[in-house]
C-alpha positions in Angstrom: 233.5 101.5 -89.0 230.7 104.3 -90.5 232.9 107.0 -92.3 231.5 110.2 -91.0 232.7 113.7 -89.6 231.6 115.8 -86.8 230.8 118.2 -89.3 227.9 115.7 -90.7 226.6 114.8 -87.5 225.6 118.3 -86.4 224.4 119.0 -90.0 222.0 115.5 -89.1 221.1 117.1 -85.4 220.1 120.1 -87.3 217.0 118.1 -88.0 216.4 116.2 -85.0 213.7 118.8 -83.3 213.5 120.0 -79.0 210.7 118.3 -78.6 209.1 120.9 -76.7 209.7 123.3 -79.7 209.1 120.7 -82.6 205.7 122.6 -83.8 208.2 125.8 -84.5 210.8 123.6 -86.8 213.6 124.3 -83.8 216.0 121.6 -83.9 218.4 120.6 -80.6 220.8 122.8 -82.8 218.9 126.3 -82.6 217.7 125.5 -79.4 221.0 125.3 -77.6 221.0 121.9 -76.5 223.2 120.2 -78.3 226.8 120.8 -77.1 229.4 119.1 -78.2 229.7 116.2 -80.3 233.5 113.9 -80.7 233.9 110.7 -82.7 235.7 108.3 -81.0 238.2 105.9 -82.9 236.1 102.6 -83.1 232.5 104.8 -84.6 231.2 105.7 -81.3 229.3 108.9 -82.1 229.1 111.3 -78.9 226.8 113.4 -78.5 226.7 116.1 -75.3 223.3 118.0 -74.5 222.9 121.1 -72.3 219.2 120.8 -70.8 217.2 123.9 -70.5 216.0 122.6 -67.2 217.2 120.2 -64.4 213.7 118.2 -64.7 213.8 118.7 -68.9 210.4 116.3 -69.3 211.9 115.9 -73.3 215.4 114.1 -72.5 214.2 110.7 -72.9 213.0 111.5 -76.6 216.0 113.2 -77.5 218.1 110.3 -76.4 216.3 108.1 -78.7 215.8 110.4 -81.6 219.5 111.3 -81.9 220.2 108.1 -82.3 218.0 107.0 -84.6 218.5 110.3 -86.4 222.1 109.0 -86.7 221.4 105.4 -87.5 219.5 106.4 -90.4 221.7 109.2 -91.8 224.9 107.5 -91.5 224.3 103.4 -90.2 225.3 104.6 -86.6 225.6 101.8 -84.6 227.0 103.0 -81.4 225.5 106.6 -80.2 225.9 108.1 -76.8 224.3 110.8 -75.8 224.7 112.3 -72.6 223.5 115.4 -70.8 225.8 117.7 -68.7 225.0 120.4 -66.7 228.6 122.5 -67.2 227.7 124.8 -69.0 223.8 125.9 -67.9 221.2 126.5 -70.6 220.2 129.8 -70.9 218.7 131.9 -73.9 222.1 133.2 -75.1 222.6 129.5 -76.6 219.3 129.9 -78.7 220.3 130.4 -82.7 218.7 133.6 -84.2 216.2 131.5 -85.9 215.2 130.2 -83.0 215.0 133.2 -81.1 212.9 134.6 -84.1 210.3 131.7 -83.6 209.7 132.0 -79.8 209.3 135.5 -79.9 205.6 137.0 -80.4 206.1 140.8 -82.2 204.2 143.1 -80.0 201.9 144.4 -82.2 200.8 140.9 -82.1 200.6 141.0 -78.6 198.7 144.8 -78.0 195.1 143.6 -79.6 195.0 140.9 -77.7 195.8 142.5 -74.2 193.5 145.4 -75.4 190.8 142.4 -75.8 191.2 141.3 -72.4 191.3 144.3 -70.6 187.9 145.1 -72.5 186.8 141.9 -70.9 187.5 142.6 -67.4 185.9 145.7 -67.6 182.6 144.3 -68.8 182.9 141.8 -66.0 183.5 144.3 -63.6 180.3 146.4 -64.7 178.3 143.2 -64.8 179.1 141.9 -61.4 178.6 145.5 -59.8 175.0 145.6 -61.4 174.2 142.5 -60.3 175.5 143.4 -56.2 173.0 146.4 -56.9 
């Protein structure tokens, strides 16, 4: 039997990343997904995920990563992950980091709406010169 703790497992999912978010560095930790994780008596590593959508495209992955993620840090043999839907995913469950990586600042955000309402404008004029 692997002599880990709970504690160690979630400092391992920590770097297992959402794979829709992997670009940003946000793991199934800051992302809210991962919910619970027990250790049963015999090893078996348990590992509960919260999707962030009832057709989540990434849950496949995530099954396999976690365990290999655990296999690796710790030998795991037997990992089960499992998703629930009790309690739903919503953006309260996202860590501050994460929260700090999905958002865009606004002043980020203001040139570039500025550029594209320039653009529509100059479309406009063209296509009411070309009607003339």
């Amino acid at each position: 039997m692997i002599e880990v703790t709970v504690e160690d497992v979630w400092k391992s999912l920590k770097t297992v990343y959402d794979p829709c978010c992997a670009d940003r560095g946000i793991s199934v930790v800051d992302m809210g997904v991962a919910e619970d994780v027990t250790i049963d008596n015999d090893g078996t590593i348990r590992v509960k995920l919260v999707l962030t959508t009832g057709w989540c495209p990434f849950v496949s992955s995530m099954e396999d990563a976690i365990p290999a993620k655990l296999k690796e840090d710790f030998g795991a043999e037997k990992v089960i992950v499992e998703s629930v839907w009790d309690p739903v995913w919503t953006t309260d469950r996202l860590s501050e980091f994460a929260k700090e990586k999905l958002s865009m600042p606004l002043e980020q955000l203001l040139p570039l709406r500025e550029a594209r309402i320039k653009q529509e404008k100059a479309n406009a004029n063209n296509e009411s010169e070309v009607a003339v």
